[in-house]
N, C-alpha and C positions, 0 to 999 in steps of 0.2 A: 504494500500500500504506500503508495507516494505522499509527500509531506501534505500537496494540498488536499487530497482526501482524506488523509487523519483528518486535519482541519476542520475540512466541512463535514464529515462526520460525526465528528465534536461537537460542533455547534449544533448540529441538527437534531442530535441526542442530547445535549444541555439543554435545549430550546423546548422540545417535548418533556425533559425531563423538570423544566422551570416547572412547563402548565400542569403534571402531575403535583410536584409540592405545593404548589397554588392551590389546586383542590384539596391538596390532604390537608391542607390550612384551613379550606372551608369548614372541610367534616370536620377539624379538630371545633369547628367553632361551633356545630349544631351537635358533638359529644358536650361541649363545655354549656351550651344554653342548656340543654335537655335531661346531662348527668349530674354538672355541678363538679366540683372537686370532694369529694365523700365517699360514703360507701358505694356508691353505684357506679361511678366512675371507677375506683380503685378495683372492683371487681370484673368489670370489664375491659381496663385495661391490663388487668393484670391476665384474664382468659385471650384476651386479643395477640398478647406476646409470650404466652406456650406458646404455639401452633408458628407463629414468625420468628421465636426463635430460634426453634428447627428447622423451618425455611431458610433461614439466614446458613444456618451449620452444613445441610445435606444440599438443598435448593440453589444457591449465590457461591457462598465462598467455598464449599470443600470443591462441590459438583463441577462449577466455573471454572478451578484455578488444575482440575485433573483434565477434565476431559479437553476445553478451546484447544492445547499442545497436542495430544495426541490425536484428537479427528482432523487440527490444522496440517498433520504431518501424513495422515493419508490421505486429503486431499490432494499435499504437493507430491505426493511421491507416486502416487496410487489411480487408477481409473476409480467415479462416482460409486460404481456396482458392490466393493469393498469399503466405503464408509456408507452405505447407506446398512450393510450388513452388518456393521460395529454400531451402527445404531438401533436395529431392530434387538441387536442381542442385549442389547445395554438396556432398552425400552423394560423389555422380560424381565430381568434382573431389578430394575428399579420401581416395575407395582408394585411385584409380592413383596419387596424389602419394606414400602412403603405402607402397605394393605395393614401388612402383619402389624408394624408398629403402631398404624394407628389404633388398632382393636388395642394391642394393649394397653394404650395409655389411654383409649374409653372407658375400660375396667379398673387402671392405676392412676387413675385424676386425681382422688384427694392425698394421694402420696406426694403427686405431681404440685400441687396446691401449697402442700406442705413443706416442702424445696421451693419453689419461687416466690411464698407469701408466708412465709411461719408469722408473720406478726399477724393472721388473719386467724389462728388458731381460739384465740382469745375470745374473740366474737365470734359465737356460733351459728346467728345469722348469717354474718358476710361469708364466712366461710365455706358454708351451704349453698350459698348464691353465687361464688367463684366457682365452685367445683362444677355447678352446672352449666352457666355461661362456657365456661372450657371446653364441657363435651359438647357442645352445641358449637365450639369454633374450631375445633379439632381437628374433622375431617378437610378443612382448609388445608392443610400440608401436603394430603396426598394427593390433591388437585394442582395444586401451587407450585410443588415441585417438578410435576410431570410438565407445568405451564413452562417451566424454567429451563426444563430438557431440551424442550423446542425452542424455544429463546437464545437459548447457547449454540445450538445447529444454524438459526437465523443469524447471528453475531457472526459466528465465522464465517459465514458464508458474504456477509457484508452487508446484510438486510437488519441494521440496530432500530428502527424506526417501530417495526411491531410489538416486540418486549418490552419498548421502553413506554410505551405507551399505557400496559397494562394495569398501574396503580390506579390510573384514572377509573379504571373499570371497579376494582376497589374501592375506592374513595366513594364514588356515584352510588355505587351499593348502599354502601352504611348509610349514607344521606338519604337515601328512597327508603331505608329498611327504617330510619328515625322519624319520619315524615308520615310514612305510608302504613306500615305496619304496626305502631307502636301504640295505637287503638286497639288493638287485637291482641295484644303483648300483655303481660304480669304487669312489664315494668319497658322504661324503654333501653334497659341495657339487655334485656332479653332482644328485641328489634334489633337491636343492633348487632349483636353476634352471631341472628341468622344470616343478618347481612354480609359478612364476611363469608358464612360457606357456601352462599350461593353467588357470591363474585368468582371463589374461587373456580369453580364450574363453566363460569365464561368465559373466563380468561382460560382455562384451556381447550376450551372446543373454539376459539377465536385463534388461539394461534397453531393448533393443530392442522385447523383449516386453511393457515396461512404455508404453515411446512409443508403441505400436502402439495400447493401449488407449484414450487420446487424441489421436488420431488422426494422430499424426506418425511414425509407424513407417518411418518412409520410405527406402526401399532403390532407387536406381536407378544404373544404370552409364553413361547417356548424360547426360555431361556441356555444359551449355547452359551462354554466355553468358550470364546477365542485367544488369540496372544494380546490382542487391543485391549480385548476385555479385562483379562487378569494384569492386565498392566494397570488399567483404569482401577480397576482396586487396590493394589499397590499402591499407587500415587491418592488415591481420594481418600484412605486412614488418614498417613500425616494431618491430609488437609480438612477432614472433620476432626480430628483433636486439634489443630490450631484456633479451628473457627469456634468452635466448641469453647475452648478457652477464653479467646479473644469476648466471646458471650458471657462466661462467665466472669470475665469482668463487670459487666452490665448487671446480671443477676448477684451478683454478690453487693451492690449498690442498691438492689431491689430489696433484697433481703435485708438489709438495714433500715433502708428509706419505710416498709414496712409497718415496723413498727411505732410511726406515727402515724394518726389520721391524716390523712391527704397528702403526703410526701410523697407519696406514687406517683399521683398523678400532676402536682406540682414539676415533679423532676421531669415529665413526660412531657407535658407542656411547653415547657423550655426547650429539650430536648428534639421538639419538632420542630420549633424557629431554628435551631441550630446546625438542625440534617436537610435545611431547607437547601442552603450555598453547599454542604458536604455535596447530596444528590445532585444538584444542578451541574457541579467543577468537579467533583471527585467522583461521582461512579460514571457520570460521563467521558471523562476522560480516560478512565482504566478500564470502561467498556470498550470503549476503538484501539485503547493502548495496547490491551492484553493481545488480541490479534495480530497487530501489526508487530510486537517485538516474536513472537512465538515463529511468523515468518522468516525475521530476517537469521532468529537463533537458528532456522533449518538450512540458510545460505550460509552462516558462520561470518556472518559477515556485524565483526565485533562493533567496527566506527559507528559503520548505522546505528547500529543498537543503540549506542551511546549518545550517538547525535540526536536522535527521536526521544530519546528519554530526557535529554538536557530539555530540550524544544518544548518536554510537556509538562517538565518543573518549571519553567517560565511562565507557560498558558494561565499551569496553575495558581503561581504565583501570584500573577495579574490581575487575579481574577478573585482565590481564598483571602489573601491579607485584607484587602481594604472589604474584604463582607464582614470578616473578623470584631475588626474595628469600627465597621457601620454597624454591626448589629448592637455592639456595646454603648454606642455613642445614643440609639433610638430605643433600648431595651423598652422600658417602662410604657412611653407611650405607646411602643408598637405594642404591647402587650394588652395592655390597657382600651386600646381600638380592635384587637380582637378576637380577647376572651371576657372582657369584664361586662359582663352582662347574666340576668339569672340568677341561676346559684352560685358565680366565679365573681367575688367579691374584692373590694379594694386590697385587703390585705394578701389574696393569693396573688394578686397582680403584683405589689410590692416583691414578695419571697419568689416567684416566678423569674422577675427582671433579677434579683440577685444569682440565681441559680446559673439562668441565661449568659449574666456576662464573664464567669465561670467558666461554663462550656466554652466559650467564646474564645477564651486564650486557647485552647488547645483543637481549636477549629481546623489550624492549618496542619498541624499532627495530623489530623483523621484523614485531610485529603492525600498529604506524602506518604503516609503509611501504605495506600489501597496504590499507588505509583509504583513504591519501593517493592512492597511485594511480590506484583507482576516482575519482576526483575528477576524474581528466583524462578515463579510459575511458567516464564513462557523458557525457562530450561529444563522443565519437569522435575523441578526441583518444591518438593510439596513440606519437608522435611523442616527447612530453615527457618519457614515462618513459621511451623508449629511452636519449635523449641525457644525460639523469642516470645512469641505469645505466650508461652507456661513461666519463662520469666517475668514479664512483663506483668500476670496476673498477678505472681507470688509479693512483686511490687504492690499494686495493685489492694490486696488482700493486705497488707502492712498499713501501708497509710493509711484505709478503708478504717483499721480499729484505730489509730491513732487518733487523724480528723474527725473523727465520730463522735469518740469522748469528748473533744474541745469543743467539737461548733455545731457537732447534732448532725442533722441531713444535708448541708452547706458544706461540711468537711465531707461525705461521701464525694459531693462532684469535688471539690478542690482533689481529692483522690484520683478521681477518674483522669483531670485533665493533665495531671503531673505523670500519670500512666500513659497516655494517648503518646506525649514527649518522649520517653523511653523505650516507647514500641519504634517509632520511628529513626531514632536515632541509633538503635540497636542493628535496624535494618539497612540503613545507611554503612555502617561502619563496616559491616558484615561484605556488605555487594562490594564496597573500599578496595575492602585487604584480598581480597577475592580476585579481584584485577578484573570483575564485572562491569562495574559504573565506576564514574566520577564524577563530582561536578565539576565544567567548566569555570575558571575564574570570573569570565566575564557575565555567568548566570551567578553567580553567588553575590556578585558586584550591583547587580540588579535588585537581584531578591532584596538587599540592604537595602536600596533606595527605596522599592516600591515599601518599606515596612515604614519607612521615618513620613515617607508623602502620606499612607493611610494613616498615621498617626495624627498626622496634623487636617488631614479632614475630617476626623472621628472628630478630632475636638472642633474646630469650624461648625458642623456639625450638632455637638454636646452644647456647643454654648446659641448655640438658634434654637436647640430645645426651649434651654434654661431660659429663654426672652421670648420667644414666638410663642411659644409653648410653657410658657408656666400658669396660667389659668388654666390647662387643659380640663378640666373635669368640668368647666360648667361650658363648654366648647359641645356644639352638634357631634355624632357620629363621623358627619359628611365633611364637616371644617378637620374634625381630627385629620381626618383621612388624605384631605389637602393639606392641610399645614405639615404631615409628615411624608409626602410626594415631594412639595417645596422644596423643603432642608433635602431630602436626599437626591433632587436634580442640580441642587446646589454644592452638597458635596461629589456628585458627579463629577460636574463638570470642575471641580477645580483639581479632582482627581486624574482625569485624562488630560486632563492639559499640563499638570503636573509632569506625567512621566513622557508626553511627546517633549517638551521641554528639555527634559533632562535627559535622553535618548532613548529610551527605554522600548517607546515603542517606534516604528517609523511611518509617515504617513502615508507614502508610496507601498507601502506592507500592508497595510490599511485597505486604500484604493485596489490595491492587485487580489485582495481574499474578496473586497464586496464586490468586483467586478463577477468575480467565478463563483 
């Protein structure tokens, strides 16, 4: 893949992938009108992330970082007829593994309950009422995974446009099932978690439909040995104990935040503004990334590699620091225009924006991490980000009881984000000494700039808040919502003009991408 189609790939996937986080912002805002921050909420989001956290482990990262290397290396070496036959066998293999597990965890939910929410044990209501919502969003994975199969066949193939699309189908769900269904419902976190397992259903007979058209639609239930095959499981352990862990950073956050009322879903709230720019710059770009290095590791052709990975720590650069830094500078009132309404009251708007600007430091950690990693996967190398990820937790799990004791559910994320730092920096160092990567001087020479320019529009910025915006609360909806467009076309533009200034970017580079 040539530099300008990463590009527009990138973007085209960033672009779909913006108007997904836009929606999941909506639903977050008819979960926050409708759940509140309480028991209802905390019970369904806590049943909404089983089911996606196994998604995330078996679905995205283990599935993604085995198979793109090895179906990319028999398309280039191989006639179609032998990767569509590594995929029928892998199909077979991957229901029943998925079938089976989910029957059991229908039968082993309040175990399951009990590991990701022990602070719900207390309360025997909530707890009754998680264990159910779970089995009712459960069957979500085995749907979701299989959507993910065909999502990964479409990526390497160079069709990113339909997978990335898919949250929307998600998101749309829960908002019809909040809306539509929740007359007919107990309660509307019940609505809502049917919501999710009848998204999950669309979204795979949507993109099945769509692999079929390219001729990979492949459905079969007799599962074959092959050497693709057994290689594919080799390489996909490593990479569900990485992902696995890398989760269990997240549920070990869970499981403290827990034991307070509405810490769950306080942290989750934040948590979504902040995987807003993650999703848009980072799974976008290590969506096109992964492919395109996986190719050029089968040419051995190291420069490329190196050159294409400099190229997309810049993109990213460009793109993470100054969201970093705007999201910090707008926390409160973005937060404030759109969750406080309902049962999401001024004080969780307060504890929200602190949590938020938190996450925030360690924003650009999460995008170089999902970069750096690709650096070991597209060598089928599944192994290195495991054993980083198990340290990185054990980090992780330290500070978690430390900051705990001090600051409560605030010291959880100060945890997280000082974690997120040493995942990346571990991965870095590692691809280093490896003779894999390096950064170029004049990327690292950059990144400094764009960090000091975002720093000084955060504040530009933080202080148009503090003046435009210091009456906020007796401000309409609709003025919020301009007065915080205003400040952030203002810190825009002094953003871009900042780095065309300073060289960073050039405007002839500019002209030459919107041309094509």
């Amino acid at each position: 893949m040539s530099s300008k189609s990463f590009l527009k790939n990138t973007v085209v996937v960033g672009f779909i992938t913006l108007i997904s986080r836009v929606s999941g912002l909506l639903r977050d805002f008819f979960v926050a009108k409708y759940l509140g921050a309480g028991k209802f909420s905390d019970c369904f989001l806590v049943a909404f992330k089983v089911p996606n956290l196994f998604r995330s482990i078996f679905a995205e990262g283990a599935f993604n970082s085995a198979f793109v290397p090895i179906f990319s290396k028999i398309l280039y070496e191989d006639p179609k007829q032998r990767a569509k036959q590594f995929c029928q066998n892998l199909f077979a293999f991957l229901f029943y593994i998925l079938l089976i597990f989910t029957l059991i965890a229908e039968v082993y939910m309040p175990f399951m309950i009990d590991v990701f929410a022990p602070g719900f044990t207390d309360n025997p209501e909530k707890y009754e009422l998680a264990v159910l919502l779970a089995r009712i969003t459960f069957p979500f994975l085995l749907s979701i995974a299989l959507t993910s199969f065909f999502g990964s066949i479409l990526n390497t193939l160079g069709h990113f446009q339909p997978y990335a699309l898919t949250p929307i189908i998600l998101n749309s769900c829960i908002i019809l099932a909040l809306l539509c269904l929740g007359r007919f419902m107990p309660t509307a976190a019940h609505a809502a978690s049917w919501g999710v397992s009848i998204s999950g259903v669309i979204q795979l007979i949507l993109l099945w439909w769509i692999a079929k058209k390219y001729g990979f639609g492949v459905i079969s239930f007799k599962p074959k040995f092959s050497s693709e095959v057994v290689l594919f499981l080799k390489k996909i352990m490593p990479g569900i104990l990485g992902a696995g862990i890398y989760h269990l950073n997240i549920m070990i956050g869970g499981i403290f935040a827990s034991q307070t009322n509405g810490a769950v879903s306080l942290i989750y709230y934040a948590d979504r503004l902040n995987q807003l720019p993650l999703g848009v710059i980072g799974v976008a770009i290590a969506t096109v990334l992964l492919p395109s290095l996986s190719n050029e590791c089968h040419k051995n052709n190291l420069n490329k590699t190196k050159a294409l990975f400099n190229k997309s720590m810049k993109l990213a650069s460009l793109l993470v620091v100054p969201s970093a830094f705007g999201l910090i500078a707008i926390s409160y009132p973005l937060i404030q225009v759109l969750f406080e309404r309902g049962a999401f009251v001024q004080s969780d708007t307060f504890a929200t924006s602190k949590i938020l600007n938190i996450l925030c430091l360690s924003l650009p950690a999460l995008v170089y991490t999902k970069l750096f990693a690709n650096i070991f996967y597209a060598r089928n190398d599944t192994k290195t980000p495991m054993i980083v990820a198990f340290i990185t937790m054990l980090f992780n799990l330290g500070f978690t009881i430390i900051f705990n004791e001090l600051y409560g559910y605030i010291g959880i994320v100060i945890a997280i984000s000082i974690s997120n730092w040493i995942n990346t920096l571990l991965l870095y160092f590692i691809s280093y000494v490896r003779g894999f990567m390096v950064m170029y001087k004049g990327i690292l020479k950059d990144i400094f700039k764009i960090t000091v320019i975002s720093i000084l529009m955060a504040l530009i910025v933080y202080f148009g808040v503090m003046g435009l915006m210091a009456d906020i609360s007796v401000y309409s909806v609709g003025l919020k919502l301009l007065s915080l467009i205003l400040l952030m076309i203002i810190g825009g533009i002094f953003y871009f003009t900042a780095i065309i200034l300073c060289g960073i970017l050039n405007l002839r580079e500019i002209k030459r991408v919107l041309k094509k």
